[in-house]
C-alpha positions in Angstrom: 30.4 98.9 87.9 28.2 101.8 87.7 28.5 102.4 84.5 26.1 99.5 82.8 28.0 97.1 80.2 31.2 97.2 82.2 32.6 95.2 84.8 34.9 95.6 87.4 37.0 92.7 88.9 39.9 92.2 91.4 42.6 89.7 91.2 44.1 88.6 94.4 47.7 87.6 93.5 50.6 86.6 96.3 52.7 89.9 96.7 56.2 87.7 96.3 59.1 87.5 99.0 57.9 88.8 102.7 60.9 89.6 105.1 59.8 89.2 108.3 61.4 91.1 110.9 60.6 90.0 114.9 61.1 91.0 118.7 62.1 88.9 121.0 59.5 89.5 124.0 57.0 86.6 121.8 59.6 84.8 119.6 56.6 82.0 119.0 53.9 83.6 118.5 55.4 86.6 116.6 56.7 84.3 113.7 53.7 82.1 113.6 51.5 85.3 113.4 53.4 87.0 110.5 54.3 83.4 109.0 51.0 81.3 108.5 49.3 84.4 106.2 52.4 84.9 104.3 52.6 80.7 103.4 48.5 81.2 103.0 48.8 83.5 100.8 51.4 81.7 98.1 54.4 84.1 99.2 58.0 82.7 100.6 59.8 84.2 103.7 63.1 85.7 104.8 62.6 85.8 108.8 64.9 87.8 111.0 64.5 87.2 114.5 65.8 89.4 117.4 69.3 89.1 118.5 68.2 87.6 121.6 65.8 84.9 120.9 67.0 82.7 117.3 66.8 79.9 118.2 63.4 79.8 119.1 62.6 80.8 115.3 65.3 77.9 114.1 63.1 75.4 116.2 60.1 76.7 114.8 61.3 76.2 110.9 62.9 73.1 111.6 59.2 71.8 112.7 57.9 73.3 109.9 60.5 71.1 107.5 59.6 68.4 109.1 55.5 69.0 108.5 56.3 69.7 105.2 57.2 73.2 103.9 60.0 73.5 101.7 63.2 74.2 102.4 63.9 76.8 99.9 60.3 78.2 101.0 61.1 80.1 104.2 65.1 80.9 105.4 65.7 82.6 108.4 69.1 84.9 108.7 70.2 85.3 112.1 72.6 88.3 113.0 74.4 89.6 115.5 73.6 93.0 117.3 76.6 94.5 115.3 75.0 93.8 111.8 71.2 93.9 112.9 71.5 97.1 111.4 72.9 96.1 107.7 70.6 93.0 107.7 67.9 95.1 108.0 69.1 97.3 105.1 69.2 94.9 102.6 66.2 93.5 103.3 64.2 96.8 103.1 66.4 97.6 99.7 66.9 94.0 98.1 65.1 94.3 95.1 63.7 90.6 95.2 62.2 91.4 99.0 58.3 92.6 98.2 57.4 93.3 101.5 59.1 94.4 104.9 56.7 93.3 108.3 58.5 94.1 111.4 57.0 94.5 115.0 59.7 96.4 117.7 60.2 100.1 118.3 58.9 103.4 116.3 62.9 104.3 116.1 63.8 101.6 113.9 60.3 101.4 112.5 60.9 104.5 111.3 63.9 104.2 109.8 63.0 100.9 108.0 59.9 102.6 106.4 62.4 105.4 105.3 65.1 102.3 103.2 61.6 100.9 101.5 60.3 104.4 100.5 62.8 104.4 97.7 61.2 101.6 96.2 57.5 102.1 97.8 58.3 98.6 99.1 55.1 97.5 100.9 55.3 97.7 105.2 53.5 96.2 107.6 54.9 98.1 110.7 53.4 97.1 114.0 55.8 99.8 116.6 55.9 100.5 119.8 53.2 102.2 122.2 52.8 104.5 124.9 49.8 103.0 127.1 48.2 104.6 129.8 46.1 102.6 132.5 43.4 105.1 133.5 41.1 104.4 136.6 38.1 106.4 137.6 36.6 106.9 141.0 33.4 104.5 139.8 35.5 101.9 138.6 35.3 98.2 140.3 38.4 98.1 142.5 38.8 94.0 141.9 38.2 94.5 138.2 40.6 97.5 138.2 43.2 96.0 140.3 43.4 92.0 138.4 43.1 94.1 134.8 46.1 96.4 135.9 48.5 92.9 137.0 47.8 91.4 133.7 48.4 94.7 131.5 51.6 95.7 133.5 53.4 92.9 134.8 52.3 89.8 132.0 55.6 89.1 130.6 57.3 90.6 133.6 55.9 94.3 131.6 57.9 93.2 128.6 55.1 93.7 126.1 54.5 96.6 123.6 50.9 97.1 125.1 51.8 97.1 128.7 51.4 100.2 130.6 53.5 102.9 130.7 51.9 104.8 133.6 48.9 104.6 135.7 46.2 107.4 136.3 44.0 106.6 139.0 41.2 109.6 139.8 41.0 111.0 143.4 38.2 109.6 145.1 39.7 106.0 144.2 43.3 106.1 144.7 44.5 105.3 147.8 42.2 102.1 148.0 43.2 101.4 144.6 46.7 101.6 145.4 46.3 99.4 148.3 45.0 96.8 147.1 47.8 97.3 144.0 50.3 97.0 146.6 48.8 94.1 148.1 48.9 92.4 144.5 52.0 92.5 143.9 53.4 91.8 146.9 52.1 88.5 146.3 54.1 88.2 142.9 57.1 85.7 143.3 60.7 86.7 141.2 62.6 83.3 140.3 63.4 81.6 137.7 61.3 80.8 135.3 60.9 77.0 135.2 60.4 77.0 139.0 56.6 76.1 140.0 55.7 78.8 142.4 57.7 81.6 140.1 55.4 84.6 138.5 58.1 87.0 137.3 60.8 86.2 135.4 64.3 88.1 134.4 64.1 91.1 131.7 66.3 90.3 128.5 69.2 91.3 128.9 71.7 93.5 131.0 70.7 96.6 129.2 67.1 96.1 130.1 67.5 96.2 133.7 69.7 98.7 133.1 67.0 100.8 131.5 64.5 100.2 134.2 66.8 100.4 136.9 67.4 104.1 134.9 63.4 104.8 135.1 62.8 104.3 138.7 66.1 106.2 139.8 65.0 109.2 137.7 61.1 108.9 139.0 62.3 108.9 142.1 64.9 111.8 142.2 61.7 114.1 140.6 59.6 113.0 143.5 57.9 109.7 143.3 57.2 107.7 146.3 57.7 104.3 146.4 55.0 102.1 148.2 56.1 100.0 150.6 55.4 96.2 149.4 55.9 92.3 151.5 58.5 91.6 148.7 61.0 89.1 150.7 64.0 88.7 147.4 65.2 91.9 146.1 67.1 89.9 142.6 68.4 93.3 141.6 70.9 93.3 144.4 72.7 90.5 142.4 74.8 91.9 139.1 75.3 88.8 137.7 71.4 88.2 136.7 68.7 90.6 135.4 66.3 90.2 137.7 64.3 93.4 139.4 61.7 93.4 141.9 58.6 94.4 141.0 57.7 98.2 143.2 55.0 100.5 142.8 56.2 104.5 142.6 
């Protein structure tokens, strides 16, 4: 303390209940992430996971009984799409719940921050970005092309960090476009326990539907798509969720 004779201290103390909201593009990773600090730091869980990946979160806790955490310790609640909403309501409002962490979009990011307000519940809100890939005419074509795969397609570009849209200077851009195109041409669509595969489905129906949206709206504004030595075009079937990669 500055002022002599008197002392200043700080008293780490766990924060109580965490509920623990997750996507579904890392189910794994994104409950062991928000998870281990929360156990670390003396607190008990409530984990939601996303509509589309629960079981890999069930698996996860039923590992964790068996290593040793209590039962009573860390519950998961999993919901339909339907109730996703309410769930996620009581969570923020439940007077027991001391913390809300949630990773997904700004929209319901956003509107979860807005239930906990009431009670200045603490947030830890990890939302969605906007990312831009930008490529100047000194830049290191290999460098530029291998970092552009991994930040785009890893995932098959279901990540919140993968870029949105690419910005490639002059003086570079048709070699760096080739040698894109040549890139991904060499990316293989299957499924995803096959040896040779490198891009996987999207989520769900509405996924495809949304990107399937994108590129028929870039293209009706003017893009051009780059012609690529893709032999399966998965999107032709309805009955997966498969889409060829394409460069516009």
């Amino acid at each position: 303390a500055t002022v002599p004779g008197r002392q200043i201290m700080v008293t780490k103390e766990p924060v109580g209940v965490a509920a623990l909201i997750t996507p579904w593009n890392f189910p794994a990773a994104m409950i062991t992430r928000k998870l281990g600090p929360c156990l670390a730091a003396g607190c008990g869980a409530v984990i939601k996971p996303a509509e589309d990946t629960p079981l890999s979160t069930l698996a996860l806790l039923e590992l964790g009984h068996r290593a040793g955490i209590p039962r009573d310790l860390v519950n998961v609640v999993t919901t339909p799409r339907s109730l996703a909403n309410d769930v996620g309501y009581t969570m923020c409002t439940h007077p027991l719940v001391r913390k809300i962490s949630f990773t997904g979009s700004t929209q319901v990011g956003v509107k979860l921050a807005n239930w906990c307000s009431d009670g200045m519940k603490r947030t830890s809100l990890e939302l969605g970005g906007n990312s831009p890939f930008i490529v100047f005419d000194d830049a290191d074509i290999e460098t530029s092309v291998n970092a552009a795969m991994n930040a785009k397609f890893r995932n098959s570009g279901q990540t919140c960090i993968a870029a949105n849209r690419f910005y490639v200077q002059k003086g570079i851009h048709d070699e760096f476009v080739t040698a894109l195109a040549k890139k991904v041409s060499e990316l293989k669509v299957g499924h995803g326990l096959l040896p040779n595969t490198t891009q996987g489905p999207l989520i769900n129906s509405t996924g495809k539907t949304k990107v399937l949206r994108h590129i028929k709206d870039a293209l009706s504004k003017g893009a051009i798509e780059v012609q690529l030595e893709v032999q399966s075009k998965k999107e032709d079937n309805h009955n997966d969720n498969f889409v060829s990669p394409l460069i516009l």
